[in-house]
C-alpha positions as CSV (number, residue, x, y, z in Angstrom):
1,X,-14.8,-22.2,22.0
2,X,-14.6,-18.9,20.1
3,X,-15.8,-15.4,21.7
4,X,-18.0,-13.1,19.5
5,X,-16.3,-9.7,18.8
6,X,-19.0,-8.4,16.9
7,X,-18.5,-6.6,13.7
8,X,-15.6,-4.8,13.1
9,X,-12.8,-4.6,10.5
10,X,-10.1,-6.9,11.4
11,X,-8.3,-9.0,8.8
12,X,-4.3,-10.2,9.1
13,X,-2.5,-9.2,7.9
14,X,-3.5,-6.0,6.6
15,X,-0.7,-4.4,4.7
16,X,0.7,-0.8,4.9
17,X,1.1,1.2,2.0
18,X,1.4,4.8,1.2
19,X,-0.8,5.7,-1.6
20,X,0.8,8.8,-4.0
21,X,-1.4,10.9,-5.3
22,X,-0.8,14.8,-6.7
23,X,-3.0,17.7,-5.7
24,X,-5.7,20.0,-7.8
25,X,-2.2,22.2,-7.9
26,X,0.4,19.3,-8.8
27,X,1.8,18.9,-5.4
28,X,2.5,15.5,-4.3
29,X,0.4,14.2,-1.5
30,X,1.0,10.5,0.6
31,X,-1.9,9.2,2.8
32,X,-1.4,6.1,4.6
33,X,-3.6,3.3,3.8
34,X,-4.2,0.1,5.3
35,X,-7.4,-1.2,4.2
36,X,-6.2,-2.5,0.6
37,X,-4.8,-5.6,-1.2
38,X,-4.3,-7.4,-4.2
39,X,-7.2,-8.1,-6.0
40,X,-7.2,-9.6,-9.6
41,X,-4.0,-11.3,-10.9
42,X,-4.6,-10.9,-14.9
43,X,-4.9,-7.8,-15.5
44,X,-3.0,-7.2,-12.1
45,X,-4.6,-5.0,-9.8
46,X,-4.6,-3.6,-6.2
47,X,-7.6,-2.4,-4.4
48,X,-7.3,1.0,-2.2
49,X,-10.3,2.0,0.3
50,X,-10.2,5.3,1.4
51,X,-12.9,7.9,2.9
52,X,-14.0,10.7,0.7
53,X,-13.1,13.2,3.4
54,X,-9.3,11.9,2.9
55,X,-7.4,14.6,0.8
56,X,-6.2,11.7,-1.6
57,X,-9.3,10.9,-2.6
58,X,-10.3,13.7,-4.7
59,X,-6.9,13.6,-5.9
60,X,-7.5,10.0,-7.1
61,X,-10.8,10.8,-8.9
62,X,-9.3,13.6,-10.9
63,X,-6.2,12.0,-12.2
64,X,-7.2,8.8,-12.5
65,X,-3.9,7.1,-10.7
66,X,-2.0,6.7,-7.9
67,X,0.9,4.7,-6.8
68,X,1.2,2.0,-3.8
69,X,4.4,2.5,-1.6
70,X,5.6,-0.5,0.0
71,X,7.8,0.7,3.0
72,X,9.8,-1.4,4.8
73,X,10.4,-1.6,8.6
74,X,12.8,1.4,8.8
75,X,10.2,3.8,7.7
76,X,7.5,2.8,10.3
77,X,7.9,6.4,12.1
78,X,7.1,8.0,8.8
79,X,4.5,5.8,7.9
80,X,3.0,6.9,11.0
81,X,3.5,10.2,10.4
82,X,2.0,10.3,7.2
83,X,-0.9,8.8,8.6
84,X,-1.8,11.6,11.4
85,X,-1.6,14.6,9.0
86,X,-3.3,16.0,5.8
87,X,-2.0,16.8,2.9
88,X,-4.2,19.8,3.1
89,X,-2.4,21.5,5.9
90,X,1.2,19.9,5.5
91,X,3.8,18.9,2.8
92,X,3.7,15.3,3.9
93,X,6.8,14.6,1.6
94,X,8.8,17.4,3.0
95,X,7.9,16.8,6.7
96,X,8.6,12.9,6.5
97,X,11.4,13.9,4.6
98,X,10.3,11.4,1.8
99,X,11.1,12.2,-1.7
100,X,8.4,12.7,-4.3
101,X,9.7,10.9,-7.9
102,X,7.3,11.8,-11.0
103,X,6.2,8.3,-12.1
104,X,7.2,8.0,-15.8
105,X,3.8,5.8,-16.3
106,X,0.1,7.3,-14.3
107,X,0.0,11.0,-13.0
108,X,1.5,10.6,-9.7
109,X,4.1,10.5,-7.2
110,X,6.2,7.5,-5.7
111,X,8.2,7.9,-3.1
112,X,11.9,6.6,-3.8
113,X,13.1,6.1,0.1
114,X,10.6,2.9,-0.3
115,X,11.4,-0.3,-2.1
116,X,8.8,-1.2,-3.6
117,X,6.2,0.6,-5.6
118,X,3.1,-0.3,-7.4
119,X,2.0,2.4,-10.5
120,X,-1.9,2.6,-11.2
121,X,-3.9,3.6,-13.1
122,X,-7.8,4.0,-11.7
123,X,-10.0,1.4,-13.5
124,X,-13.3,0.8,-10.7
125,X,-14.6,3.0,-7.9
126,X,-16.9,1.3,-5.7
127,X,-19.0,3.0,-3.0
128,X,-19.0,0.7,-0.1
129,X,-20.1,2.5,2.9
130,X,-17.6,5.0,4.8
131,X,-15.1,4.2,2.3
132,X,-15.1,3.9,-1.1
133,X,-12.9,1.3,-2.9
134,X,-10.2,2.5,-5.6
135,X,-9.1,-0.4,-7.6
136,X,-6.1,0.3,-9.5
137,X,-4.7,-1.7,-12.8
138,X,-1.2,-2.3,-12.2
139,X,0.9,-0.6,-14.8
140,X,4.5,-1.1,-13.5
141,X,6.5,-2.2,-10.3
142,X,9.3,-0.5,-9.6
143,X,11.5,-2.8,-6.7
144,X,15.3,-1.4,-5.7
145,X,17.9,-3.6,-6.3
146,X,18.8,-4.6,-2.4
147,X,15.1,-6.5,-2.1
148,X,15.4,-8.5,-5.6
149,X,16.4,-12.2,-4.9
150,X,19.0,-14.4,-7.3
151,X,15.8,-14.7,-9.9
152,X,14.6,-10.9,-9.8
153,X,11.9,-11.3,-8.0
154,X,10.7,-9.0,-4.8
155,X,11.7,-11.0,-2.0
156,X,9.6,-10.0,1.2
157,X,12.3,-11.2,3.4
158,X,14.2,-8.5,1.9
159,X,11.6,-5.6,1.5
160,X,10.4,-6.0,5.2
161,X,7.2,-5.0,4.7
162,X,4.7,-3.2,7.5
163,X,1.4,-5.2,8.8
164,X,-1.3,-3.5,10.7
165,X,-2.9,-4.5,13.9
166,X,-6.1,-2.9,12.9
167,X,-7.9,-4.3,16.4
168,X,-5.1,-2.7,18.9
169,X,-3.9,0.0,16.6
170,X,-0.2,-1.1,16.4
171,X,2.4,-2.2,13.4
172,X,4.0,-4.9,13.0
173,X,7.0,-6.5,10.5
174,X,7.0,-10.5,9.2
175,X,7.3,-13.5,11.3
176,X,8.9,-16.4,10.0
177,X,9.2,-18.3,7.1
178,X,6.1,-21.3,7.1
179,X,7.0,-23.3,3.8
180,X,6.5,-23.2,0.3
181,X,3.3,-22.4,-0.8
182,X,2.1,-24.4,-3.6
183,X,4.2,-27.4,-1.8
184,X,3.9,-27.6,1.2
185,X,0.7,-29.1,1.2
186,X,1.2,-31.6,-0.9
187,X,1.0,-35.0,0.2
188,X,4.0,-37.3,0.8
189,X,4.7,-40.0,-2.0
190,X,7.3,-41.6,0.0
């Protein structure tokens, strides 16, 4: 027997991110974001929802990109951090003691402490409600060496990424390896 719990946002996992944005004035600016994911696979693009009273999101509108940072567990403090200020009253960067790196492909920041990063450019805005959904083309990924496996691909085992307990307001790292997806399922032919 399952127990109503009404309607709320809770999905697992939800992924943290940072999302890079620079200001009216070119300063770089990092809100954290956990209500976004991957969300078309040709052209590849990640969806960002954010409310319009965030300082990020005018920042979003105006240049057209932003970048998703993929921290790993180390940096949950900062993620948090990031996540209680605005950009409009703090150098986030500077008090996380993150470093802003120009992207060389969409007007905005990364942050280079993180391993992985995701370079957009802004291709939908959709109003949903309190927040308004930013979907972002995927230009580039940038991935430091350390999380690449023996193919050189991102391995998650490696990056360490942090989940959101959206429902009791906590984070979280990976659990275990399950199988192989695409495989695992298959049925014997022994």
């Amino acid at each position: 027997m399952k127990r109503s719990l009404g309607a709320q946002p809770i999905a697992y996992p939800s992924p943290v991110f940072l999302v890079g944005t620079y200001d009216a004035e070119g300063r770089p600016n990092v809100m954290t974001a956990a209500w976004s994911g991957l969300c078309c696979s040709k052209p590849p693009c990640i969806a960002v929802a954010l409310r319009q009273a965030t300082y990020s999101y005018g920042s979003i509108v105006a240049r057209q990109a932003f970048t998703v940072n993929i921290p790993s567990e180390d940096h949950a403090r900062q993620v948090d951090h990031v996540g209680l200020v605005s950009g409009r009253d703090q150098d986030k960067f500077a008090a996380a003691g993150l470093t802003a790196v120009a992207s060389e492909v969409v007007d905005a920041p990364y942050v280079e402490e993180f391993p992985l990063v995701l370079e957009c450019r802004l291709i939908h805005t959709l109003e949903i409600g309190l927040h308004t959904q930013f979907i972002g083309e995927i230009i580039d990924v940038k991935a430091e060496e350390s999380v690449l496996n023996e193919k050189g691909k991102a391995d998650v085992e490696m990056v360490r990424p942090i989940i959101f307990s959206p429902s009791v307001r906590q984070y979280h790292g990976l659990g275990k390896l399950l199988g192989k997806a695409f495989s695992m399922g298959k049925p014997d032919r022994g």
